[in-house]
N, C-alpha and C positions, 0 to 999 in steps of 0.2 A: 928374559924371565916370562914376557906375555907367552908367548909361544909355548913354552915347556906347560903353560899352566892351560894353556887351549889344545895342548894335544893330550896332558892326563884328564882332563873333563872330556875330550874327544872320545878316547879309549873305553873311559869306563861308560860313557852312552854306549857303545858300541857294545861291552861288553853285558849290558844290563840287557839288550835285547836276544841275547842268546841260552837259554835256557841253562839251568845246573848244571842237569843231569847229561850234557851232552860230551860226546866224548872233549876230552882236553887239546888233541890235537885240533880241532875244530876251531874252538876257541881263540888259539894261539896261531894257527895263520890268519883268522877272521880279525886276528887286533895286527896281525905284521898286514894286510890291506889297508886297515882301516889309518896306520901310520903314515905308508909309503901316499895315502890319496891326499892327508890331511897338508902333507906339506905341497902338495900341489893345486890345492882345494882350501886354502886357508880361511878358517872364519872369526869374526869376530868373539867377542866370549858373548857377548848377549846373546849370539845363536847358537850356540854351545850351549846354554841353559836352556834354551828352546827344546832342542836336542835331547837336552837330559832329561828335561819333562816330556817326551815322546809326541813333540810339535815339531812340526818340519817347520824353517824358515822359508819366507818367500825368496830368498836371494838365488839366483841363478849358481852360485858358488856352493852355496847346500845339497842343491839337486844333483849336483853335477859330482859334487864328492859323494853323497848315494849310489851315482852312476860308477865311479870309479871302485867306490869300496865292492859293487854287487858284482859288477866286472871280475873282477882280481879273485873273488869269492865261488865264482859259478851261480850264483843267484841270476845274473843277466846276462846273454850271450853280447858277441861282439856284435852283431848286428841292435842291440840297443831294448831287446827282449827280454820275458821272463824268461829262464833257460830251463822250463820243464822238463826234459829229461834229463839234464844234468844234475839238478836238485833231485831228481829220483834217485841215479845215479850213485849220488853222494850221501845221502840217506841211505840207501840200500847197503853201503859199504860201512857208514858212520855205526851205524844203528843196526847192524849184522845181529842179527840171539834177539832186538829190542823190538816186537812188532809192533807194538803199542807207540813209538815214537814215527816207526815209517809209515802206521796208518797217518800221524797228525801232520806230517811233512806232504804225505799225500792231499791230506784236507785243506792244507795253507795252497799246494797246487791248485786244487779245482776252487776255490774260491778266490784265488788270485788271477786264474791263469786270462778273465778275462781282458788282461791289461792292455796281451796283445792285442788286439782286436779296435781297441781306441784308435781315433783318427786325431792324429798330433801334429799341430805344424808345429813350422820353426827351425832353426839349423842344427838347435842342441837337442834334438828329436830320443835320445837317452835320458839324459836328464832331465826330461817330461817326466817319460815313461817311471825312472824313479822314484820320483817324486808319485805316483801311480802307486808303485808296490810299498812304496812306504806305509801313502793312504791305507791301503787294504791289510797288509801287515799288523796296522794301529788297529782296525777296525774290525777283522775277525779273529775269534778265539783260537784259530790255528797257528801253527809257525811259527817263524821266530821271536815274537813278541808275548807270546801267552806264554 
């Protein structure tokens, strides 16, 4: 019963950070990631609500299911990075006739894109960086959060 109830508060964080107006298929593999990470990436419910209020947990588990959902999504390459062109990419194709959304995906780019560039140790060197686009996601009015 915990489980089913820490992956529907999962989904619907997940799903609060992605805009309306965005197309539906979007949406709907952005929540089959954010499923297949949770059960590998399990968290508590108190970081679920974290979650829900748009606060990252400090647990390594958090980060790392970031890592996973951004992974599976194209948000971050397998190398553990923002995947700037691939969010172009997908924007470009999502957002085809909407220019007004591929400029804001552009702006969540240049205002993110400095994540790369961080100097991260440690061995879950992704799950920093996550934890990074999370930050910046929260904190500019672009992308998938606004």
């Amino acid at each position: 019963m915990s489980f089913k109830i820490n992956l529907v508060m999962f989904v619907a964080v997940g799903l609060c950070c992605i805009q309306a107006d965005q197309a539906e298929e979007l949406k709907l593999k952005y929540m089959k990631h954010l499923l297949e990470c949770v059960a590998e990436y399990p968290l508590p419910p108190e970081e679920m609500i974290q979650l829900s209020k748009k606060q990252l947990p400090d647990s390594e588990n958090a980060k790392c299911l970031l890592a996973c959902t951004y992974k599976k999504s194209g948000i971050m390459d397998q190398d553990g990075k923002l995947a700037v062109e691939e969010i172009r990419r997908i924007s470009e194709t999502t957002f085809a006739g909407k220019p007004e959304l591929i400029k804001k995906s552009e702006d969540f780019i240049n205002a993110c894109k400095h994540v790369n560039d961080e100097d991260i140790a440690g061995d879950k060197k992704e799950c920093q960086r996550a934890m990074l686009i999370f930050n910046c996601t929260m904190q500019t009015p672009h992308g998938l959060a606004s």
